[in-house]
KEPASE-109125 format. One line per 3 residues: their letters; for each residue x, y, z of C-alpha. Coordinates in pm, 1 decimal. Example, Ala and Ser with C-alpha at 12.3 -4.5 7.8 and 13.67 -1.06 7.14 Angstrom:
AS) 1230.0/-450.0/780.0 ~ 1367.0/-106.0/714.0 .
This chain:
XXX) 2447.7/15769.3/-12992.7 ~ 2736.9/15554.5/-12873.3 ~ 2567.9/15621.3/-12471.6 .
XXX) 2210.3/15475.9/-12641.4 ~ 2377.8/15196.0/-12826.5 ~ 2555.0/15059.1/-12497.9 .
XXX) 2235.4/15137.1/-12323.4 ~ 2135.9/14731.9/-12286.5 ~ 2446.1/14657.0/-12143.6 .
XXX) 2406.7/14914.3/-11828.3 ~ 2045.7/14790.1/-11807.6 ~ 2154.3/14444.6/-11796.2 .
XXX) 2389.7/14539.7/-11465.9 ~ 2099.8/14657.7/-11312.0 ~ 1807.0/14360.6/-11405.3 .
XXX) 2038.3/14042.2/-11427.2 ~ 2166.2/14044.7/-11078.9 ~ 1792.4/14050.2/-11009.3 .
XXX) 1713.1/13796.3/-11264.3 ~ 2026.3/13566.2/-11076.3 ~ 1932.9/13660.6/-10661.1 .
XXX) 1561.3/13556.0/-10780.2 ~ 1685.2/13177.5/-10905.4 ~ 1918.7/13131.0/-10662.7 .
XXX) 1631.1/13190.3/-10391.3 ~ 1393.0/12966.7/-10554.9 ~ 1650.2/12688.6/-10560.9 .
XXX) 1674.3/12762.5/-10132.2 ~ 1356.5/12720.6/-10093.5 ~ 1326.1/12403.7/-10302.3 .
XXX) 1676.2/12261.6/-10114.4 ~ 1471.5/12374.7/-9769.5 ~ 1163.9/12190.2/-9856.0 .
XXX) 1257.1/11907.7/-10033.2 ~ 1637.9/11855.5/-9964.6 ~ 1681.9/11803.8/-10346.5 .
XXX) 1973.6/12011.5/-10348.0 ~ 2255.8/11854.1/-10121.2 ~ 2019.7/11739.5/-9822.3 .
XXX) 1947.4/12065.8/-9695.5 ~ 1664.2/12061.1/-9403.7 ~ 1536.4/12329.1/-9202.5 .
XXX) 1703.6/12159.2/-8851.2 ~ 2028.2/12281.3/-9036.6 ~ 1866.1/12653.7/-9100.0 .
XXX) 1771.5/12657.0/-8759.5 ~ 2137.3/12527.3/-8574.8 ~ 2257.2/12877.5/-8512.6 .
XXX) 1965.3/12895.8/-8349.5 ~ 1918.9/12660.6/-8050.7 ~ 1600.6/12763.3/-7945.1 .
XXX) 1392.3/12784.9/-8225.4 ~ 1576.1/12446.9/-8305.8 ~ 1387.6/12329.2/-7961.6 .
XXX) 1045.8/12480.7/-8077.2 ~ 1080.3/12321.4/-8392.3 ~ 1139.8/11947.3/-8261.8 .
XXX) 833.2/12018.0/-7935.8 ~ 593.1/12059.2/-8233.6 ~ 671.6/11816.6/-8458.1 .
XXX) 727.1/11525.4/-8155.4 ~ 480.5/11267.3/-8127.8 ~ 343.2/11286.8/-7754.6 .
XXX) 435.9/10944.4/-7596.6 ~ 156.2/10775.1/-7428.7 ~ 204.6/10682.8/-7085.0 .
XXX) -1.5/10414.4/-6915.3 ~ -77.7/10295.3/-6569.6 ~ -116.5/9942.4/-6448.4 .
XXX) -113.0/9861.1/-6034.0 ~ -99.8/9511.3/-5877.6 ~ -39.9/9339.5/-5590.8 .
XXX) 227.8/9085.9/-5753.3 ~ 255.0/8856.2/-5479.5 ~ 450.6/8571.1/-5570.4 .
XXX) 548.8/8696.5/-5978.4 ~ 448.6/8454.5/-6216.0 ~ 451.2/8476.9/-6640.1 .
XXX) 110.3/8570.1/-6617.6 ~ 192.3/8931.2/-6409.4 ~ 427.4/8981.2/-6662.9 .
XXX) 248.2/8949.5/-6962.6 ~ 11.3/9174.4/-6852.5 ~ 241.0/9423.5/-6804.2 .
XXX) 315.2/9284.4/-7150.7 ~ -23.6/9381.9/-7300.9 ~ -6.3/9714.7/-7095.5 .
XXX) 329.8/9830.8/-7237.6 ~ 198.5/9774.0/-7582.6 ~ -86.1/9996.6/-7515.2 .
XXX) 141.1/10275.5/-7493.5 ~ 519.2/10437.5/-7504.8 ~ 558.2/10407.9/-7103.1 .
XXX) 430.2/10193.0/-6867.3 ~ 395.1/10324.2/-6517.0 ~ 323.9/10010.0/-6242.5 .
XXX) 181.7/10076.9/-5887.5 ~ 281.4/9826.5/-5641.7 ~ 20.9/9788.9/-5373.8 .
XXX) 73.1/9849.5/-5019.2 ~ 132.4/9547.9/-4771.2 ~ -169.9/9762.5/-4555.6 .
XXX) -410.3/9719.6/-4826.3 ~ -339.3/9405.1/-4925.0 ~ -391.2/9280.3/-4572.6 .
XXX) -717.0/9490.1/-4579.2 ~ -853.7/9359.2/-4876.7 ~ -687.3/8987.8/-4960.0 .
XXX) -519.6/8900.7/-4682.5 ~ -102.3/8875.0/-4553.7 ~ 138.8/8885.6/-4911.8 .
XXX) 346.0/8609.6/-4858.2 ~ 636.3/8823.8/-5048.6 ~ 693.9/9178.5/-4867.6 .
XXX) 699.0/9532.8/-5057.8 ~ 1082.6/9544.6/-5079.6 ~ 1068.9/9164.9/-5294.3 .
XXX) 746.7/9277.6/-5492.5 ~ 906.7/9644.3/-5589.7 ~ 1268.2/9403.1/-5720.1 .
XXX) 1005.8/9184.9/-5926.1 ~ 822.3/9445.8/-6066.1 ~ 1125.6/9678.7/-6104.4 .
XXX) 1314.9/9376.8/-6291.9 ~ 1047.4/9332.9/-6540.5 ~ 1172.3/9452.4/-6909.1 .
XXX) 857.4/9644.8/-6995.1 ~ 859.7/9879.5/-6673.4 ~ 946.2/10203.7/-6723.5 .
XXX) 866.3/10342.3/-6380.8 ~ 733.8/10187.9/-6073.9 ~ 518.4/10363.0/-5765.0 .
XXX) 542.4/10199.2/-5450.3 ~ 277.1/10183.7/-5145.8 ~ 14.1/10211.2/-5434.1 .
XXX) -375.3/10201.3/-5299.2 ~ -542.1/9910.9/-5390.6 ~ -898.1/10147.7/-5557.3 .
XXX) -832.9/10407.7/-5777.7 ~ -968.7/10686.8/-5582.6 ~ -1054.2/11025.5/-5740.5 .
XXX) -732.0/11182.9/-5539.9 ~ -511.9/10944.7/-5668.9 ~ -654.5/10913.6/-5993.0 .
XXX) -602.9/11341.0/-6021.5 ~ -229.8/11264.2/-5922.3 ~ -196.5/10967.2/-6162.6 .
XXX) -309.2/11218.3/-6417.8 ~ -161.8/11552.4/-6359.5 ~ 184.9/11443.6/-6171.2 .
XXX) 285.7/11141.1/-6352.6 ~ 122.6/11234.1/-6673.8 ~ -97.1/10921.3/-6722.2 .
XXX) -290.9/10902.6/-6988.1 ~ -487.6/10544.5/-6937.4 ~ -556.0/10323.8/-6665.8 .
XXX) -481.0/9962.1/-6756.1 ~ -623.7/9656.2/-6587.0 ~ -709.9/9293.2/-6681.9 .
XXX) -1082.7/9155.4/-6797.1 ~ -1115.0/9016.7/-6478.7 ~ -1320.4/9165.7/-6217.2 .
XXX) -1174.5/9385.4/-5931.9 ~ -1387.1/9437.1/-5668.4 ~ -1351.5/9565.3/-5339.4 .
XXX) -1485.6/9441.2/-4998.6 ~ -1827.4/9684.8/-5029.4 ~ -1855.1/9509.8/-5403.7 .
XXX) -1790.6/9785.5/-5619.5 ~ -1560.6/9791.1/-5846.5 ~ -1205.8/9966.9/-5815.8 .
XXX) -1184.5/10104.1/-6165.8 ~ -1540.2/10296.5/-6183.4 ~ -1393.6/10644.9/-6194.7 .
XXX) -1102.4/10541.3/-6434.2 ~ -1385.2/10407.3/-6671.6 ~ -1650.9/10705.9/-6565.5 .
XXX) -1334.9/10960.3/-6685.5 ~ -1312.1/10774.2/-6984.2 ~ -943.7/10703.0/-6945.9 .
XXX) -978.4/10301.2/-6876.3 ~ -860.6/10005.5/-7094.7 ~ -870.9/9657.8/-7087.2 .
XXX) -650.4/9388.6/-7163.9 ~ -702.4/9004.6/-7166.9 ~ -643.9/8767.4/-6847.1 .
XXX) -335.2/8539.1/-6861.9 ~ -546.0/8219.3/-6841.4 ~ -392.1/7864.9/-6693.6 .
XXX) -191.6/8041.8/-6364.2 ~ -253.4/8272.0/-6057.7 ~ -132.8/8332.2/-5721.9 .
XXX) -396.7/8161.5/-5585.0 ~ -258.5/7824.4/-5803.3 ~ 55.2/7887.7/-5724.1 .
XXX) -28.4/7888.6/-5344.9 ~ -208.2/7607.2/-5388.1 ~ 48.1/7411.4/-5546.0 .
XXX) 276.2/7454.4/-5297.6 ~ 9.3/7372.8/-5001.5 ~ -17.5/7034.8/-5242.2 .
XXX) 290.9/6947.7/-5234.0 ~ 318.1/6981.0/-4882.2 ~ 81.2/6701.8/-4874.7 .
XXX) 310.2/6461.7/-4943.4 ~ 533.7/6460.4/-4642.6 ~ 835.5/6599.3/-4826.0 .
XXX) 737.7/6928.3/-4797.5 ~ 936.2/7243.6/-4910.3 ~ 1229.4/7297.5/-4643.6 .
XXX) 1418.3/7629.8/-4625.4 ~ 1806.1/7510.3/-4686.5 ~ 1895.1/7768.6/-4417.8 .
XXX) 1639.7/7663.3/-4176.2 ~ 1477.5/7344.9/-4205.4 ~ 1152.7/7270.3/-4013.2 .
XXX) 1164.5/6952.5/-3823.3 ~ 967.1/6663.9/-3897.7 ~ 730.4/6652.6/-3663.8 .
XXX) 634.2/6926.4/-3776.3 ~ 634.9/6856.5/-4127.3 ~ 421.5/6556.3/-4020.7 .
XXX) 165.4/6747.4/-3864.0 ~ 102.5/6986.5/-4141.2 ~ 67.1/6744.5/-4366.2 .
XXX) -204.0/6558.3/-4097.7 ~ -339.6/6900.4/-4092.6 ~ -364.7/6919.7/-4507.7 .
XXX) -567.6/6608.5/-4510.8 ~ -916.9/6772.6/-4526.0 ~ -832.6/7086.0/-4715.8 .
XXX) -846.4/6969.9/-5093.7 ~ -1060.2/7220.2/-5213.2 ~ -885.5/7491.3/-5131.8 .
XXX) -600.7/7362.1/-5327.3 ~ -489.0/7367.3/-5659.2 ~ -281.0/7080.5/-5711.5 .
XXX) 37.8/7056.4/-5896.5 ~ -114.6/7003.4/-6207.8 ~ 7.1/7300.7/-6437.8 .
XXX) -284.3/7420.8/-6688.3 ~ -54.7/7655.3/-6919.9 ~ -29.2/7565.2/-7284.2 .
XXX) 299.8/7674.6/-7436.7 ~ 258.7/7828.7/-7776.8 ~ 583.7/7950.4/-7970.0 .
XXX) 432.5/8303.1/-8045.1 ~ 423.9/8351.2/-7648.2 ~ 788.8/8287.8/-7631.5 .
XXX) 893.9/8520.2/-7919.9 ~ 615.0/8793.8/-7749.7 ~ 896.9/8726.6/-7410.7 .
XXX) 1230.4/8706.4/-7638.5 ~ 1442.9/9002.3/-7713.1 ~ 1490.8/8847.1/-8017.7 .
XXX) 1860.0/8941.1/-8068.2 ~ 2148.1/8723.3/-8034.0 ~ 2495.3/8876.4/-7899.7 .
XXX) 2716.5/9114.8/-8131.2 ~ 3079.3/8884.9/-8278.5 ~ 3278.0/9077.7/-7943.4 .
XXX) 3068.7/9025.3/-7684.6 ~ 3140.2/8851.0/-7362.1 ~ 2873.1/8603.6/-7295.8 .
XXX) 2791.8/8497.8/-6953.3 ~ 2599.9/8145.3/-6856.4 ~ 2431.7/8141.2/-6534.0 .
XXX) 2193.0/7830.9/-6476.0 ~ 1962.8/7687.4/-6235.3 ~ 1595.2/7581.1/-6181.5 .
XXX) 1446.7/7955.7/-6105.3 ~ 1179.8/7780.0/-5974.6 ~ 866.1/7998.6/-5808.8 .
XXX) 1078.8/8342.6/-5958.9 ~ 1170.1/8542.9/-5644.7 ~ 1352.5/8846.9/-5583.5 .
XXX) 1646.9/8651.7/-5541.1 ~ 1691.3/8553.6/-5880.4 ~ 1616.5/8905.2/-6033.9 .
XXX) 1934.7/9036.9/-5832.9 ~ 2174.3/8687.4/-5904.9 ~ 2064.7/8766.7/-6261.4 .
XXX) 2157.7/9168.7/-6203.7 ~ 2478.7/9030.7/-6092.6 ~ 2513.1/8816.4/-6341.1 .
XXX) 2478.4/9030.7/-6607.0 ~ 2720.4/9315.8/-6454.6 ~ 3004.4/9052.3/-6540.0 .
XXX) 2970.7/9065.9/-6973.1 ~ 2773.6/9214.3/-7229.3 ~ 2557.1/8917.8/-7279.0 .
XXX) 2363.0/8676.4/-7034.0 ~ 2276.8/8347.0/-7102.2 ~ 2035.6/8125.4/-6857.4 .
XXX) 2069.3/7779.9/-6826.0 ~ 1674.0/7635.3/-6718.1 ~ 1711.0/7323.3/-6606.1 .
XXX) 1383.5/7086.9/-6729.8 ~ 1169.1/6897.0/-6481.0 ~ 1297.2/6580.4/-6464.3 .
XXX) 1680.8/6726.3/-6330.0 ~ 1498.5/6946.0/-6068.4 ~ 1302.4/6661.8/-5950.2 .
XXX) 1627.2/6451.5/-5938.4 ~ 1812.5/6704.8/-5751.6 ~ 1538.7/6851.9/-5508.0 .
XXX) 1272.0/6615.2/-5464.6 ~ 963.0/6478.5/-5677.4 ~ 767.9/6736.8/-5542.1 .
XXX) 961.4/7013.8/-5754.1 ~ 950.9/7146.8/-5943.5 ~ 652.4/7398.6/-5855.4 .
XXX) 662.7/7548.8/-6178.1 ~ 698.0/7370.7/-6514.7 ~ 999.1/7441.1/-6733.9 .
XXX) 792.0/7654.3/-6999.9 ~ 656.8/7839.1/-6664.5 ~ 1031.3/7916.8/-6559.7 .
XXX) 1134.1/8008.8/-6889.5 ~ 913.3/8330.5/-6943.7 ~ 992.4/8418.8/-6591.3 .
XXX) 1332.8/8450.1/-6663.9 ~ 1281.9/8523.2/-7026.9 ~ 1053.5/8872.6/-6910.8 .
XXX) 1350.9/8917.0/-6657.3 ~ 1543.4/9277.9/-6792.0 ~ 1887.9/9175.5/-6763.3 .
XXX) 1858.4/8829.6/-6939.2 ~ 1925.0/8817.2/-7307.7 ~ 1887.8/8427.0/-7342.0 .
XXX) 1742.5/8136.6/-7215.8 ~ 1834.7/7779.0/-7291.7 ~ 1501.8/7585.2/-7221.0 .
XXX) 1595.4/7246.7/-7077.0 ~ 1949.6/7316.9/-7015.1 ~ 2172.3/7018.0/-6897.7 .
XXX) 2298.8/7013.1/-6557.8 ~ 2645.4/6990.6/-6624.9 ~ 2825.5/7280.2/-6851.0 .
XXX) 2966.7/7084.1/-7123.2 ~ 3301.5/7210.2/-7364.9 ~ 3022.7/7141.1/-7671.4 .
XXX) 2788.5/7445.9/-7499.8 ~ 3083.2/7668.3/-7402.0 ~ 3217.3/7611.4/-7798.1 .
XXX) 2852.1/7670.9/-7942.4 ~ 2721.4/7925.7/-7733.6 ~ 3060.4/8136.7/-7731.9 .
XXX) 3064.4/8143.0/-7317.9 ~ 3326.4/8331.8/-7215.9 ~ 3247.4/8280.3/-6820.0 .
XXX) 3041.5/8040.6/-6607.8 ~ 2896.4/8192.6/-6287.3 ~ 2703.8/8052.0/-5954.7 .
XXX) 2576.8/8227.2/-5657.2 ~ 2682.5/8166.5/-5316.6 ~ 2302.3/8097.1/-5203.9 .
XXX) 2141.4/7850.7/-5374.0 ~ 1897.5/7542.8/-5277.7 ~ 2055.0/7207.2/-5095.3 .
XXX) 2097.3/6960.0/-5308.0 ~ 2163.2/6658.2/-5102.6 ~ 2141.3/6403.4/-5424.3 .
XXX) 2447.3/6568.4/-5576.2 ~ 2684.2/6524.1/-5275.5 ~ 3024.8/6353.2/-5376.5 .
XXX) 2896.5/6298.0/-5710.8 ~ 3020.8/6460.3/-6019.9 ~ 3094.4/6855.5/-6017.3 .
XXX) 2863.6/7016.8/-6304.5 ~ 3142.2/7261.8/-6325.4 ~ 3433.8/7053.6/-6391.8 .
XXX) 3507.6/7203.5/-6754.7 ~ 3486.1/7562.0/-6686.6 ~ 3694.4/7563.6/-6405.3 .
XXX) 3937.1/7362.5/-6575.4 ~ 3911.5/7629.5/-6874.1 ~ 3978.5/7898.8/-6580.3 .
XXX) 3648.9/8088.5/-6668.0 ~ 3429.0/7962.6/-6401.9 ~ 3341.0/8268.5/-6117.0 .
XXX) 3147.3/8251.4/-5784.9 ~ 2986.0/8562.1/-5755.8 ~ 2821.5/8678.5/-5428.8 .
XXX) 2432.6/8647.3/-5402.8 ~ 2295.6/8974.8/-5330.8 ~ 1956.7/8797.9/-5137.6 .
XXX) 1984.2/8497.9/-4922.2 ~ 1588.0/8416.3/-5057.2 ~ 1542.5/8078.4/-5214.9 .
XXX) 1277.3/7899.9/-5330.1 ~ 1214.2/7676.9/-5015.3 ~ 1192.5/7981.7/-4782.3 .
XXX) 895.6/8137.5/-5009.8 ~ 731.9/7843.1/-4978.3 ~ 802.4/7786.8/-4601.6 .
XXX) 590.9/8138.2/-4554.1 ~ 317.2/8010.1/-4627.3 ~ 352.9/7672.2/-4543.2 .
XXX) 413.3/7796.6/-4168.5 ~ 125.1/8033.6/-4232.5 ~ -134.1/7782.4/-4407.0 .
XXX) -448.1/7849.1/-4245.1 ~ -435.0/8177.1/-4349.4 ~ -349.7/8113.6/-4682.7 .
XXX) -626.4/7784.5/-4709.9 ~ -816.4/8062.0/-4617.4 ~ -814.8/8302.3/-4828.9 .
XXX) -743.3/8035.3/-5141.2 ~ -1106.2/7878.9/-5080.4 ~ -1206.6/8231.1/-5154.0 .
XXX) -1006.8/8320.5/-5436.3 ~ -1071.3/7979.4/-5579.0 ~ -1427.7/8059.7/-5585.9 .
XXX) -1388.4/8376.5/-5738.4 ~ -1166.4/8284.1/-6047.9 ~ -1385.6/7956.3/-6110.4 .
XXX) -1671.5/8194.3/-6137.8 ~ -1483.2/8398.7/-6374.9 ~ -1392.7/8150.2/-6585.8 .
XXX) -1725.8/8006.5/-6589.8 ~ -1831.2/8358.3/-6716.0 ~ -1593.5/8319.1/-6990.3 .
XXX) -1725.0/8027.1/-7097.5 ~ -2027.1/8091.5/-7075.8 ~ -1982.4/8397.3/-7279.0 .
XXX) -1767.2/8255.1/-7519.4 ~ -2069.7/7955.3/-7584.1 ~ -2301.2/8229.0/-7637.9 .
XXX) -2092.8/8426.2/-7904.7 ~ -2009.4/8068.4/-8070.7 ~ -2448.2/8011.7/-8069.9 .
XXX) -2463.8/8359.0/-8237.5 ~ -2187.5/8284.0/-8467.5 ~ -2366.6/8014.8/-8552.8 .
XXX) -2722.6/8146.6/-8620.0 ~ -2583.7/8446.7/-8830.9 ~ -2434.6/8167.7/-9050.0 .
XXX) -2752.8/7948.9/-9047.4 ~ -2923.2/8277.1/-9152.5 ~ -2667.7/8323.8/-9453.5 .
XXX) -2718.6/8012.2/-9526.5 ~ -3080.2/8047.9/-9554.9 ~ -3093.5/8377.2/-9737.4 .
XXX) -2847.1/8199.3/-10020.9 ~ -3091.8/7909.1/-10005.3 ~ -3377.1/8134.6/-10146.6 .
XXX) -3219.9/8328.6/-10349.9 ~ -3107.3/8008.6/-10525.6 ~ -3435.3/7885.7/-10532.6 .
XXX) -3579.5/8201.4/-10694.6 ~ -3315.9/8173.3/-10959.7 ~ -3362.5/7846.8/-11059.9 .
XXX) -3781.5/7872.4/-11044.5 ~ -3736.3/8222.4/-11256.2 ~ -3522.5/7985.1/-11499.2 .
């Protein structure tokens, strides 16, 4: 009887432990799932085991898109880079092709910039990821099949304007046949071809662009500008058509400011016609301190110090080329040409820099040193210019080359007044439309008021 009475307690040996492994395995389950029980997650289930760990992050990663945009990029302007802009956005990684100087003299003509100064533009750009040089100018099936299966593309970018090659078709067909084509929107109010004309303008005026290394001689410069006389149409003046907004600034900014420690280092200067010289004086730069600030000079100092046919670009046009620069954090737009104790206080500049190549500024000779207070402070540094490029000398290529390039600007003149012409014309007819759908509303509400009040 006693064995029968204690009976329950030899059951409950056998059942609670049951009862107890059961709870305490629903509760593991619930900590795996939902982490309610001390932030346990499954990554932490799986760390003894690495490879299932691996498995487990392949299949839950989002596949990042990668994107392909190619160019020519012959003399970089703010409208190159905010396509590349547009591109990036399209995507997780933007992969550029940089066309070869071959097909570019095939299809358009002599670059005035070479591949090695194209490839440091592009390359310098903050939305690039990666960057294939010698690129074809067409997208040809081969290359397309390479795009696709060796550098993992998964959409060919390219602008709303047309590309077309010398036969007249069009050098995207079997990106768009495949299905993997998008478009983005033209930068409107710049070009190469402006740019190029621009410059040929200002050579007009018989102080045209000198090289500071190598100056062409005034007869010469005389004769060009004889030779410019009869050649307006092929030019596009110096008369800038871009309209600074603020949203296209912030779209350029990095939008963060440096961190309390950081050392924060001014470099200024016009960065006029953005070459390859100022991405690697900028590289440079930026090697010295955590944080680099860029000093743009506005238009009335360059004109003051280089001539009133600079400069080439306007100031907002300088700014978002050194603003989509990679290794700039910061631009002051309209910086003054001397570096005052009020900027170094405000801006927390904790060293001044200057290349050893820069333009000639004859106006400034044996007047006042826009230096004078950082080197007095000790934190002023001349740091050597990895190109000897400037400015003048871009422009000196194709001023010494300018049939060429009047050339081949009468053509590409034509072309891109066509195109916007198209626009227009397609923007009047979707403003007409607009229009007649709301004259249509308007009617329809019309009646219906009219039956309303006759049923009254």
């Amino acid at each position: 009887m006693d064995f029968e009475s204690n009976n329950w307690v030899w059951e409950g040996m056998y059942y609670y432990p049951r009862l107890f492994g059961g709870i305490m395995l629903t509760a593991a389950l619930l900590g795996l799932s939902t982490s309610y029980f001390g932030g346990i997650s499954v990554p932490t289930l799986l760390y003894p085991f690495p490879y299932l760990s691996i498995f487990y992050k392949k299949k839950h990663e989002k596949k990042r898109i990668r994107v392909y945009m190619d160019g020519c990029f012959d003399l970089m302007h703010y409208g190159h880079a905010n396509a590349l802009r547009q591109a990036k956005a399209l995507g997780d990684e933007l992969v550029v092709g940089v066309v070869s100087d071959e097909e570019i003299i095939a299809t358009k003509g002599p670059p005035v910039l070479c591949m090695e100064e194209r490839l440091a533009l592009v390359s310098g750009l903050k939305w690039v990821d990666e960057v294939i040089s010698s690129a074809p100018y067409a997208i040809t099936e081969d290359f397309m099949n390479r795009l696709f299966n060796e550098y993992k593309i998964d959409y060919i970018i390219h602008g709303d304007d047309p590309c077309l090659l010398p036969d007249g078709t069009d050098a995207y067909a079997l990106a768009k046949k495949a299905g993997r084509y998008k478009q983005i929107k033209r930068t409107e109010g710049v070009s190469s071809t402006d740019i190029v004309g621009r410059i040929l303008s200002a050579s007009k005026s018989g102080d045209s662009p000198q090289d500071c290394s190598n100056s062409t001689p005034v007869g010469e410069a005389d004769d060009i500008k004889t030779k410019f006389g009869a050649e307006k149409q092929a030019k596009g003046g110096q008369i800038s058509h871009f309209l600074p907004t603020s949203r296209r600034i912030v779209q350029f900014s990095n939008g963060k400011g440096p961190a309390p420690n950081s050392r924060v280092v001014y470099i200024d200067g016009a960065f006029d016609l953005f070459h390859a010289g100022h991405v690697e004086i900028l590289r440079s730069a930026r090697q010295h301190g955590d944080f680099l600030l860029v000093g743009i000079y506005p238009d009335q100092t360059v004109s003051e110090l280089r001539g009133h046919q600079y400069p080439l670009m306007n100031l907002y046009e300088r700014s978002l080329g050194v603003l989509a620069c990679r290794y700039v954090d910061e631009v002051i737009i309209g910086a003054p040409w001397e570096v005052t104790l009020d900027m170094i206080t405000t801006f927390n500049i904790s060293l001044v820099v200057h290349g050893t190549v820069s333009e000639s500024n004859s106006s400034t000779e044996g007047g006042q040193d826009p230096y004078a207070v950082p080197k007095s402070m000790g934190i002023f540094q001349v740091i050597e210019s990895p190109k000897d490029i400037t400015t003048s000398s871009v422009a000196q290529r194709i001023i010494a080359n300018h049939e060429i390039y009047v050339k081949r600007n009468t053509k590409k003149a034509a072309s891109e007044k066509k195109y916007y012409a198209e626009r227009k014309r397609s923007c009047s007819l979707s403003e007409i439309k607009s229009h007649a759908t709301r004259g249509d509303l308007l009617h329809k509400e019309f009646l219906h008021i009219a039956v309303s009040m006759s049923s009254q």
